[in-house]
SEKE-332748 format. One record per residue: residue in one letter; x, y, z of N, C-alpha, C in turn; residue number from 1. Coordinates in Angstrom, 2 decimals. Last residue first. Layout:
REM residues N
code n.c1 n.c2 n.c3 ca.c1 ca.c2 ca.c3 c.c1 c.c2 c.c3 pos
A X Y Z X Y Z X Y Z NUM $
...
***
This chain:
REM residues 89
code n.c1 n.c2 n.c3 ca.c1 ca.c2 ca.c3 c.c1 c.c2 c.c3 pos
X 168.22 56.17 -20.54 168.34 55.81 -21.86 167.15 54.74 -22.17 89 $
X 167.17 59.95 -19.72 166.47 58.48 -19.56 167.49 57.76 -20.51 88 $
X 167.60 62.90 -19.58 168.94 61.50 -19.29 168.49 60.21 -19.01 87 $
X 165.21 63.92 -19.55 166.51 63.89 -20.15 167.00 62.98 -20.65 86 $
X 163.27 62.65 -17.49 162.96 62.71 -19.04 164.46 62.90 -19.87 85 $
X 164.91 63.44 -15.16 164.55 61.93 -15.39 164.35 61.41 -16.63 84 $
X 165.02 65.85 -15.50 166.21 65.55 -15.72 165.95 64.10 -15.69 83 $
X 162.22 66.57 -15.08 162.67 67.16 -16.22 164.38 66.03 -16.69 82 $
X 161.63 65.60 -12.86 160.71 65.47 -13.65 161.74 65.32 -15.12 81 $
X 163.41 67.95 -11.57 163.60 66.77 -11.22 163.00 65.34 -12.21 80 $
X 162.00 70.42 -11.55 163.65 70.25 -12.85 164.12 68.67 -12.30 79 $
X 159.53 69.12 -10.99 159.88 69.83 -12.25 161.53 69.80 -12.83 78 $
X 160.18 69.45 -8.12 159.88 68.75 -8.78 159.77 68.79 -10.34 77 $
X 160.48 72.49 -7.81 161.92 71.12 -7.59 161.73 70.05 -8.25 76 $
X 159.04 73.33 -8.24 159.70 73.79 -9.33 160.72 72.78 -9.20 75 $
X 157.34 73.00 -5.74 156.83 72.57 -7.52 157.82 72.52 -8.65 74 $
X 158.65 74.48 -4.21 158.87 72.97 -4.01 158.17 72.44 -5.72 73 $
X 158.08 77.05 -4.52 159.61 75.95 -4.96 159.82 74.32 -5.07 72 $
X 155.59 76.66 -4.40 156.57 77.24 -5.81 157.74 76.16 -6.14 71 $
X 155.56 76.24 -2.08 154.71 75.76 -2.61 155.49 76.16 -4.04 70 $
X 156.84 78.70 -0.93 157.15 77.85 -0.54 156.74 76.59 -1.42 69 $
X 154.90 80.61 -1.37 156.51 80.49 -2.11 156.94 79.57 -2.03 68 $
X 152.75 80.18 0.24 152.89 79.95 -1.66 153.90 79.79 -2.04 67 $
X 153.92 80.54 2.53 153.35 79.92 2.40 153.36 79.18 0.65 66 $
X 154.48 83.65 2.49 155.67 82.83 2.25 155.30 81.17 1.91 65 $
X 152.14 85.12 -0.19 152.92 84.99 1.70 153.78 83.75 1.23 64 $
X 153.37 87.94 -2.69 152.31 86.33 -2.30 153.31 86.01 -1.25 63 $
X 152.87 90.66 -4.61 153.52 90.00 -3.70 152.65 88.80 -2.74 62 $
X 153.06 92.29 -7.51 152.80 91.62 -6.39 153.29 90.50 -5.84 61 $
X 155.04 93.41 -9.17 155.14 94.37 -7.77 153.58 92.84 -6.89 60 $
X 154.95 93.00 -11.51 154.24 94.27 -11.37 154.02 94.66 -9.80 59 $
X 156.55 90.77 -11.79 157.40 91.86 -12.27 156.51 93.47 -11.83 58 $
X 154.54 89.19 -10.87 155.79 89.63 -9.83 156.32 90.43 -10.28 57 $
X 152.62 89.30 -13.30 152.29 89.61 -11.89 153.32 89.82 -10.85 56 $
X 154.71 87.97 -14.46 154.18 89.02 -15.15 153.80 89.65 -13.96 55 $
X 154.68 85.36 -13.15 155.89 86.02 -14.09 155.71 87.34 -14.40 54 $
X 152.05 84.70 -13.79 152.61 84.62 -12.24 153.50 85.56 -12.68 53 $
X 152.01 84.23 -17.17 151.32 84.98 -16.37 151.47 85.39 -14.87 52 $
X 154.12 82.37 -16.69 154.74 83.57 -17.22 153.58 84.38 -16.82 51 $
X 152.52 80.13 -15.58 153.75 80.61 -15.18 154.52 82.22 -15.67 50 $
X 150.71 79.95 -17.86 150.39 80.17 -16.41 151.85 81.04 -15.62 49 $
X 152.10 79.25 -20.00 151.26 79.96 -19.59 151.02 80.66 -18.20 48 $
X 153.26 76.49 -18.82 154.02 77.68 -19.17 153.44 79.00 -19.31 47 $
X 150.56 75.04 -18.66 151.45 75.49 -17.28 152.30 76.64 -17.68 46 $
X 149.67 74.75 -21.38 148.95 75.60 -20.46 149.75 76.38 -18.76 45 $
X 152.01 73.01 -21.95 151.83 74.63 -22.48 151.44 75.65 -21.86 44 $
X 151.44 71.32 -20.57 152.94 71.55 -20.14 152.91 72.85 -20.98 43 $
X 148.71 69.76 -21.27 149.37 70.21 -20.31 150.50 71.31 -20.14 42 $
X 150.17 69.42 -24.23 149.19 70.64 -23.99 148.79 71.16 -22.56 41 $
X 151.87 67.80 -23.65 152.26 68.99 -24.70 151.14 70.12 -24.32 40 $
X 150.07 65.41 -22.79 151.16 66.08 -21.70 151.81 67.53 -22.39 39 $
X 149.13 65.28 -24.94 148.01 65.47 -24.06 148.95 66.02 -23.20 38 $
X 150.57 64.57 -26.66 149.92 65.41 -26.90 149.07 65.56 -25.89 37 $
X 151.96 62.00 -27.10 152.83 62.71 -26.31 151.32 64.07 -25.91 36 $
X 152.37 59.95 -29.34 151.06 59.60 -27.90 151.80 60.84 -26.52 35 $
X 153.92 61.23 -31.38 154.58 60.42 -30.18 153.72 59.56 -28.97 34 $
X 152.74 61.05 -34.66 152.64 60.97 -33.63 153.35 60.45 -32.23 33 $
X 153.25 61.31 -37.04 154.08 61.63 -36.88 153.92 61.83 -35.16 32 $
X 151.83 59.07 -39.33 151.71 59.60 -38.50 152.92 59.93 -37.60 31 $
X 152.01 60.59 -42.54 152.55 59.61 -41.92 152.02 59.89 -40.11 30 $
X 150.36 59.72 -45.67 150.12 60.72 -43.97 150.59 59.52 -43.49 29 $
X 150.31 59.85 -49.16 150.81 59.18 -47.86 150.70 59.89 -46.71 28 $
X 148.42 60.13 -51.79 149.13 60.97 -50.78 149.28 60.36 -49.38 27 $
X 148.06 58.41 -54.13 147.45 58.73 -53.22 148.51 59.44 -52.00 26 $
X 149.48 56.82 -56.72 149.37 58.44 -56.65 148.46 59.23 -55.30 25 $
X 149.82 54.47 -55.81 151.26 55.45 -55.77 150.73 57.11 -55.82 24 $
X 147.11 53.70 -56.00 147.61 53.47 -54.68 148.98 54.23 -54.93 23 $
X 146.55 54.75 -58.79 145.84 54.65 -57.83 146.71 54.85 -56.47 22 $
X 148.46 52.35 -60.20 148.77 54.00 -60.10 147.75 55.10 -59.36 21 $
X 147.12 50.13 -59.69 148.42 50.43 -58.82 149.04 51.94 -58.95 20 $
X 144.56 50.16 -60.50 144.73 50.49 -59.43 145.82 50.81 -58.60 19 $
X 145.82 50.35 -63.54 145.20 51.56 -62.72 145.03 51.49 -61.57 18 $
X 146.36 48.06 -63.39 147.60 49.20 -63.85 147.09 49.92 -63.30 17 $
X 144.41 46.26 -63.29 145.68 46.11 -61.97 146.32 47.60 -61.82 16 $
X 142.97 47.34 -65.68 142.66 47.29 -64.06 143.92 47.49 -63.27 15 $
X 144.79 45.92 -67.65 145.06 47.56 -67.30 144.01 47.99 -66.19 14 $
X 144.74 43.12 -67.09 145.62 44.20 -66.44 145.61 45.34 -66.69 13 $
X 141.84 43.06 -67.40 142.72 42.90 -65.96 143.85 43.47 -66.25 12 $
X 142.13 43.82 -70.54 141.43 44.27 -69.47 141.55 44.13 -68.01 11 $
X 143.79 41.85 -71.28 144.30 43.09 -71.32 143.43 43.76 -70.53 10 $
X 142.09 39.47 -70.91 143.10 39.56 -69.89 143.97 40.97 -69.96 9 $
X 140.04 40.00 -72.61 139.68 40.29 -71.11 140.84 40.16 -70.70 8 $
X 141.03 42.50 -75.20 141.16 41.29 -74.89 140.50 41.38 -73.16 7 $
X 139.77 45.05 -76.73 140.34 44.69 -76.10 139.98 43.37 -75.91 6 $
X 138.57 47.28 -78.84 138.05 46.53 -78.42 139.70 45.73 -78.14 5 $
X 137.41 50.90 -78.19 138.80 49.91 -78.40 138.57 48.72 -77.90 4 $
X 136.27 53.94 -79.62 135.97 52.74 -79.14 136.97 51.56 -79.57 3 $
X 136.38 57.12 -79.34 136.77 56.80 -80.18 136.72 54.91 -79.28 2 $
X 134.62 60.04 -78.50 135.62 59.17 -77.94 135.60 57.86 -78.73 1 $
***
């Protein structure tokens, strides 16, 4: 490798140069975060759930009126939940 004798102020700047092609060539992460992820993973596990219930009624069982009751009323809340999140401005 072949030896180049330089000035100190050419030496700062081809520092500067390199650190600024440094900082352009570093790969940006944006965070693409809403602070939403904890209710996402809630609201998965429920869908889960639900299609598992879903699955179980399609196979014929059957739960007292008590629960049903308890359903609906969950589900009221929910498309109620749901239409507040909507049509928020």
């Amino acid at each position: 490798m072949p030896n180049f004798i330089i000035k100190d102020n050419q030496y700062k700047k081809l520092i500067e140069t390199v650190m600024d092609l440094d900082i352009y060539n570093q790969s940006s992460t944006v965070d693409a975060s809403n602070g939403n992820e904890d209710i996402q993973e809630s609201i998965q596990g429920t869908i889960d759930n639900l299609n598992e219930i879903l699955s179980l009624f399609k196979t014929g069982k059957k739960i007292p009126q008590q629960l049903r009751s308890e359903i609906f009323g969950n589900l009221d809340r929910i498309r109620k939940t749901y239409s507040k999140i909507k049509y928020r401005e």
